[in-house]
PyMOL Python script that loads the backbone (N, CA, C, O; Angstrom):
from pymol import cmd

cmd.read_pdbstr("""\
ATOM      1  N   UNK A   1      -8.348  -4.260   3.191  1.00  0.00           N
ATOM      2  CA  UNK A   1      -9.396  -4.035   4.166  1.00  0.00           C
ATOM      3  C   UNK A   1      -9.755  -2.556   4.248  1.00  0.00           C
ATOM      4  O   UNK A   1     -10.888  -2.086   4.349  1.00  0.00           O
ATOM      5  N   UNK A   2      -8.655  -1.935   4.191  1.00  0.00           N
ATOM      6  CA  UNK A   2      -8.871  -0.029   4.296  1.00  0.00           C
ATOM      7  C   UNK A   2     -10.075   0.213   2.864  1.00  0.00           C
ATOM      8  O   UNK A   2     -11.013   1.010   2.897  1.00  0.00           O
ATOM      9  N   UNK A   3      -9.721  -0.715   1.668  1.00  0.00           N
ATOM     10  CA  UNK A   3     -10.869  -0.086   0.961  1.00  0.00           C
ATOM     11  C   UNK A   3     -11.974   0.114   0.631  1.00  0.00           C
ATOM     12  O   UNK A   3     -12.587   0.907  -0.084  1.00  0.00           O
ATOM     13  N   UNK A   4     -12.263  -1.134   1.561  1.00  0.00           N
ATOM     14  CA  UNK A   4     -13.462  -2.268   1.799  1.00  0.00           C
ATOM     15  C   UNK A   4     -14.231  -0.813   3.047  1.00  0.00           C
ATOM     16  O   UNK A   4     -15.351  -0.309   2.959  1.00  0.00           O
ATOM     17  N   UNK A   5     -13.300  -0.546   3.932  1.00  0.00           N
ATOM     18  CA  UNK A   5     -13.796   0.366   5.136  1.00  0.00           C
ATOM     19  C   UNK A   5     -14.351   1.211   4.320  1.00  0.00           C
ATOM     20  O   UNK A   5     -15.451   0.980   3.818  1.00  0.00           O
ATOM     21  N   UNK A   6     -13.690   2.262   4.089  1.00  0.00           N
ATOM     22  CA  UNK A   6     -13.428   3.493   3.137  1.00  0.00           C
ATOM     23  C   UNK A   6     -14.562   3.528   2.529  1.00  0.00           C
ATOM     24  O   UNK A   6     -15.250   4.548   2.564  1.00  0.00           O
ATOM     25  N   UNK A   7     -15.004   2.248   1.770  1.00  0.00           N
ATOM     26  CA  UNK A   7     -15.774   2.667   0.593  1.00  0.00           C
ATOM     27  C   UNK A   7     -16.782   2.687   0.592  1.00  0.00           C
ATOM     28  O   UNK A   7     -17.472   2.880  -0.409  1.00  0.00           O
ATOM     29  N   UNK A   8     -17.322   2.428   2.097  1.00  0.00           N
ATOM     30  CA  UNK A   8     -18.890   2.349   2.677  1.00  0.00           C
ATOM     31  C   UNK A   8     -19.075   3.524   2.762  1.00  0.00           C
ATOM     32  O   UNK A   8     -20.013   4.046   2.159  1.00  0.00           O
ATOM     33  N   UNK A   9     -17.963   4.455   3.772  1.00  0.00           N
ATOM     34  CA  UNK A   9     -18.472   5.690   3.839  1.00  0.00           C
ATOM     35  C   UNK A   9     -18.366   7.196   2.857  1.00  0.00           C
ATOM     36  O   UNK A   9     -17.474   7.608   2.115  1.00  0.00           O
ATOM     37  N   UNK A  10     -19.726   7.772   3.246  1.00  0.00           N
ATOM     38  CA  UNK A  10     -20.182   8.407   2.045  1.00  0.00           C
ATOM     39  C   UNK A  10     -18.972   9.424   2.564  1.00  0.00           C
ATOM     40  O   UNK A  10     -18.382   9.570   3.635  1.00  0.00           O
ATOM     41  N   UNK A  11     -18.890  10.204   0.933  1.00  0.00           N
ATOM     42  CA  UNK A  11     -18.221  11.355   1.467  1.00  0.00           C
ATOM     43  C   UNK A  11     -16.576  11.433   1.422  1.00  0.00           C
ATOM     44  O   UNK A  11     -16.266  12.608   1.229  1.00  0.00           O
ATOM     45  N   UNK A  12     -15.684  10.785   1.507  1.00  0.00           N
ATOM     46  CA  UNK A  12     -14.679  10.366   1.212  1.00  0.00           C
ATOM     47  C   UNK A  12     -13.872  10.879   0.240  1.00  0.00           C
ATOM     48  O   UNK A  12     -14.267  10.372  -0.810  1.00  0.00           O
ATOM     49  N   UNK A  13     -12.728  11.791  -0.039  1.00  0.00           N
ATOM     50  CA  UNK A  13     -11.788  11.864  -1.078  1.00  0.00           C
ATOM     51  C   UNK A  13     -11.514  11.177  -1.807  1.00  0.00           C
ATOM     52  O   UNK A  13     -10.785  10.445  -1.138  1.00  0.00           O
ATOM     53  N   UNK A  14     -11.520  10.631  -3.123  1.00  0.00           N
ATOM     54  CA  UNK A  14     -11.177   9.876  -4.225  1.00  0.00           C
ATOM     55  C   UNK A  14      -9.473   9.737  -3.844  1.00  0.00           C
ATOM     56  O   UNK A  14      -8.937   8.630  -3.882  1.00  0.00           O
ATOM     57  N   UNK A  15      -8.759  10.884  -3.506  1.00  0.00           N
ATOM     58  CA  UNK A  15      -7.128  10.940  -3.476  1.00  0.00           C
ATOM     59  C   UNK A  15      -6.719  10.061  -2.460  1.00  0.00           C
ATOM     60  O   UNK A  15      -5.508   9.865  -2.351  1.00  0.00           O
ATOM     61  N   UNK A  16      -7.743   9.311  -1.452  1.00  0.00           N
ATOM     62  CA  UNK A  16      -7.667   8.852  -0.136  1.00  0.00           C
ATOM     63  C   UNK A  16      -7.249   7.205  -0.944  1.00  0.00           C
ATOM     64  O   UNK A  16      -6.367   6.391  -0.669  1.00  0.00           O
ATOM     65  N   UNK A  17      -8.249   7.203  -1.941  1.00  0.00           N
ATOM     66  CA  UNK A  17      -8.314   5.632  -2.151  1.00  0.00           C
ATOM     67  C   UNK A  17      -6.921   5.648  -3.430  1.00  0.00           C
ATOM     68  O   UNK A  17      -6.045   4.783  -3.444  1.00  0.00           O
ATOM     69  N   UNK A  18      -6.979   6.671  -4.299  1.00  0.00           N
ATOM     70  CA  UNK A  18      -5.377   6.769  -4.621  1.00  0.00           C
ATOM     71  C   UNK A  18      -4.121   6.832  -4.162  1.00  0.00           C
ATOM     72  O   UNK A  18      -3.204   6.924  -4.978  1.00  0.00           O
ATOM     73  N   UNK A  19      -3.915   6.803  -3.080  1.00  0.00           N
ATOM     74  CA  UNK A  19      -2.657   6.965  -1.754  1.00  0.00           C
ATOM     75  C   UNK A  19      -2.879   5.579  -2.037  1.00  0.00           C
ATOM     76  O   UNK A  19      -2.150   5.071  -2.889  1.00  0.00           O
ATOM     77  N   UNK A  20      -4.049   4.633  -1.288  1.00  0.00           N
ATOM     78  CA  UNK A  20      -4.353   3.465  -0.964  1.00  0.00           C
ATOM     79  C   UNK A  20      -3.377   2.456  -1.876  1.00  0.00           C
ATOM     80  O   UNK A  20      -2.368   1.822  -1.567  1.00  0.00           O
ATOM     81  N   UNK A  21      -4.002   2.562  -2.944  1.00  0.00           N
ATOM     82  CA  UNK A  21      -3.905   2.303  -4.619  1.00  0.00           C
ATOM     83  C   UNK A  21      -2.470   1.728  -4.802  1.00  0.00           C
ATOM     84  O   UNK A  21      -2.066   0.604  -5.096  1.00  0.00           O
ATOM     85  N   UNK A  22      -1.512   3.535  -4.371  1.00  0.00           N
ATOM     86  CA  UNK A  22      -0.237   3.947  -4.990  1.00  0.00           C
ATOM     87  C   UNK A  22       0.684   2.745  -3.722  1.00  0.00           C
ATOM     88  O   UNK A  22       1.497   1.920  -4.139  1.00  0.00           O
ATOM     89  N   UNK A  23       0.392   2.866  -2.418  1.00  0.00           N
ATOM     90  CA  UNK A  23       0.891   1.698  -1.414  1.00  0.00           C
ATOM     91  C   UNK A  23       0.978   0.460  -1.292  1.00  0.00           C
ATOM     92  O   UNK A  23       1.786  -0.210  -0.648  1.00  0.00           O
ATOM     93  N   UNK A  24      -0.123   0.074  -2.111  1.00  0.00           N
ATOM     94  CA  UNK A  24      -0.716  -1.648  -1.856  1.00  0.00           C
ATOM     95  C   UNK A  24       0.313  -1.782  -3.586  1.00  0.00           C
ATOM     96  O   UNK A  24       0.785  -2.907  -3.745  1.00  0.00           O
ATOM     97  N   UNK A  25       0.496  -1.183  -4.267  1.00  0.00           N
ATOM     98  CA  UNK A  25       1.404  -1.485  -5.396  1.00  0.00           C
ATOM     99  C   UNK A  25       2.511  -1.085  -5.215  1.00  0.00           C
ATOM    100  O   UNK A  25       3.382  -1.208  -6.076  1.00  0.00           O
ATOM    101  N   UNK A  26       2.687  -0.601  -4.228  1.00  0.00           N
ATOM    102  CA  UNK A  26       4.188  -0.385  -3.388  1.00  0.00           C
ATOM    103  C   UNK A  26       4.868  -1.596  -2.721  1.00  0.00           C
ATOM    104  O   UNK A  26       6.007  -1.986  -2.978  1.00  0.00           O
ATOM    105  N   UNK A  27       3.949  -2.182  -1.760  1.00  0.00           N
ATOM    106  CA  UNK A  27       4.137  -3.085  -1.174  1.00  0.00           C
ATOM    107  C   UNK A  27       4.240  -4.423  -1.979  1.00  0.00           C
ATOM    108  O   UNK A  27       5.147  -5.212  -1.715  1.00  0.00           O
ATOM    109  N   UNK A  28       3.480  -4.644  -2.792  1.00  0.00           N
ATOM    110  CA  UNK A  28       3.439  -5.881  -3.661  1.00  0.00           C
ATOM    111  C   UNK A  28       5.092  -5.871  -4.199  1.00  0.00           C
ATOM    112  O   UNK A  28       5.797  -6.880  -4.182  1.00  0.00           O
ATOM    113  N   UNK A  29       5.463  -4.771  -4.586  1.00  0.00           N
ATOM    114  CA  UNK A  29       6.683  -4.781  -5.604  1.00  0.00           C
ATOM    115  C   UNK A  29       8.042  -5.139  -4.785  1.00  0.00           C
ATOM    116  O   UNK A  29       9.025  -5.730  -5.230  1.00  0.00           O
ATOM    117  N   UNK A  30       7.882  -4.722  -3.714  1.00  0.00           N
ATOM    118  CA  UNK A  30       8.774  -4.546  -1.961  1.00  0.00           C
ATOM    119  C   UNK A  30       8.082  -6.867  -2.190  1.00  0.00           C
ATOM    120  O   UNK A  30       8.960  -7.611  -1.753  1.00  0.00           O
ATOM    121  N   UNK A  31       7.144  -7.439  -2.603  1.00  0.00           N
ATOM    122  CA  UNK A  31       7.370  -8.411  -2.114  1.00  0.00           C
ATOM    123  C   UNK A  31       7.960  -9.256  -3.019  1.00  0.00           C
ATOM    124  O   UNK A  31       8.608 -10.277  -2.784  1.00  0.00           O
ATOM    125  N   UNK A  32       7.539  -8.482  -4.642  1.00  0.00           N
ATOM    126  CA  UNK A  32       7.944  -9.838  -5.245  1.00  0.00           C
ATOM    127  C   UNK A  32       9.705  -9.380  -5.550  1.00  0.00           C
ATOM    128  O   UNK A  32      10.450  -9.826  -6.422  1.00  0.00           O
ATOM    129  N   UNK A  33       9.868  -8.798  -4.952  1.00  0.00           N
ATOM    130  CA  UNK A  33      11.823  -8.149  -5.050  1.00  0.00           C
ATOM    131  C   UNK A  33      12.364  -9.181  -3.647  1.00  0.00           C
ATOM    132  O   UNK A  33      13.215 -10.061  -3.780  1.00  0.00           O
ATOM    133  N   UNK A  34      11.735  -8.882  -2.439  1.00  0.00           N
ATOM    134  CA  UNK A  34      12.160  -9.210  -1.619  1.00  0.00           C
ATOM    135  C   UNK A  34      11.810 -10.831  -0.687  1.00  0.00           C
ATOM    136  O   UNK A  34      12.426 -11.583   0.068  1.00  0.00           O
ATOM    137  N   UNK A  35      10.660 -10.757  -1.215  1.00  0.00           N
ATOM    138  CA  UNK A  35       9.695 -12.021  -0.407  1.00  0.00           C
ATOM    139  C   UNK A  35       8.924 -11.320   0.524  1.00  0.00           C
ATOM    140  O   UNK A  35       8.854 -10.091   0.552  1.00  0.00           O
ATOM    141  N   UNK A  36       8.374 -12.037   1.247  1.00  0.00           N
ATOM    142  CA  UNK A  36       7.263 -11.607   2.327  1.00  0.00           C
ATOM    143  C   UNK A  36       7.851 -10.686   3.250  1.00  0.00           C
ATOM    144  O   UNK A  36       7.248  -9.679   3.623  1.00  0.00           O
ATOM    145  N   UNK A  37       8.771 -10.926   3.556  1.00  0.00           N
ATOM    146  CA  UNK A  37       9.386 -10.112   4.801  1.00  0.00           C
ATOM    147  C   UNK A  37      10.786  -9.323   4.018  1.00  0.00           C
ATOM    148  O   UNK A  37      11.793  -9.566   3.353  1.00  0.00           O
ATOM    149  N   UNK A  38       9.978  -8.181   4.670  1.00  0.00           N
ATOM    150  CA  UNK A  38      11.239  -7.287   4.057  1.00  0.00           C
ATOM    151  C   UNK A  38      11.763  -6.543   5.458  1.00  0.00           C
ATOM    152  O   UNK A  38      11.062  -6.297   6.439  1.00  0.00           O
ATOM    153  N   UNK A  39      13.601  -6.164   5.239  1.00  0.00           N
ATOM    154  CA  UNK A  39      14.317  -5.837   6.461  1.00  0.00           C
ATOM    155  C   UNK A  39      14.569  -4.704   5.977  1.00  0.00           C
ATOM    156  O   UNK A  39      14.808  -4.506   4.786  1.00  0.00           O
ATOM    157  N   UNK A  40      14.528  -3.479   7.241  1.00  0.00           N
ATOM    158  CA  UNK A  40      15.283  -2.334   7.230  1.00  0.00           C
ATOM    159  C   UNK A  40      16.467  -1.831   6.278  1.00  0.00           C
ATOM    160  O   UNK A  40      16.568  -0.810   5.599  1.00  0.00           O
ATOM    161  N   UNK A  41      17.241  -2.811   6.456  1.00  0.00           N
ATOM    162  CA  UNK A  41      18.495  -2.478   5.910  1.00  0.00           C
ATOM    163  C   UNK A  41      18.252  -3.080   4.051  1.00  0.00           C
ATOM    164  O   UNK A  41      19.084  -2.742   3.209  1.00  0.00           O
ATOM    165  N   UNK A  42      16.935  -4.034   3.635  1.00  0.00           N
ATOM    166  CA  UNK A  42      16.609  -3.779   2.543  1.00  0.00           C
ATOM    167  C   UNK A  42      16.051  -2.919   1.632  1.00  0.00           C
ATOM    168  O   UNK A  42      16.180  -2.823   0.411  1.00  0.00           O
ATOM    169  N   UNK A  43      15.176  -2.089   2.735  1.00  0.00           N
ATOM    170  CA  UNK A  43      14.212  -0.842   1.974  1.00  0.00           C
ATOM    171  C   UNK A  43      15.716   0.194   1.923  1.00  0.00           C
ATOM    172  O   UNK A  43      15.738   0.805   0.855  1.00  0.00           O
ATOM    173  N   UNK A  44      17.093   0.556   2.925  1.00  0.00           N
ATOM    174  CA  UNK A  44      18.303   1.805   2.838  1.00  0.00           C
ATOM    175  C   UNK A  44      18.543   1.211   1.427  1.00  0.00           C
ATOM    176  O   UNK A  44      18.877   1.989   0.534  1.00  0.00           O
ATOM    177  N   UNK A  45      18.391  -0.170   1.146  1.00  0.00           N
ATOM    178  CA  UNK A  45      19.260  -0.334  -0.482  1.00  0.00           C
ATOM    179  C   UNK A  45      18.442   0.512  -1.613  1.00  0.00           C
ATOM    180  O   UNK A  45      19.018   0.818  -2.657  1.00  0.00           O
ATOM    181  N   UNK A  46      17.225   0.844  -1.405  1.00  0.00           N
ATOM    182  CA  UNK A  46      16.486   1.663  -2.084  1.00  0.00           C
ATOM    183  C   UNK A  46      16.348   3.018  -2.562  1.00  0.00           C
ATOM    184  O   UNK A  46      15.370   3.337  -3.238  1.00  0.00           O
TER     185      UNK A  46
END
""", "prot")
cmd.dss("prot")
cmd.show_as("cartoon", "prot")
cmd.util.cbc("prot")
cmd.orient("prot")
């Protein structure tokens, strides 16, 4: 949804939607390791 926002407005840092990018392939990897729900004490094993 953030990129969908983001990408309407003019003007915007390119590095903004690379953070974006680098997280949402963060998170995916956090799901297919862990499942949907990931616990505290799973991300310290990291």
């Amino acid at each position: 949804m953030q990129l969908e926002a983001y990408g309407k407005e003019p003007d915007i840092p390119e590095k903004l939607f690379e953070i974006l990018k680098a997280q949402r392939e963060g998170l995916a990897a956090l799901r297919n390791t862990y499942g949907p729900v990931v616990t505290p004490s799973q991300l310290e094993e990291l």
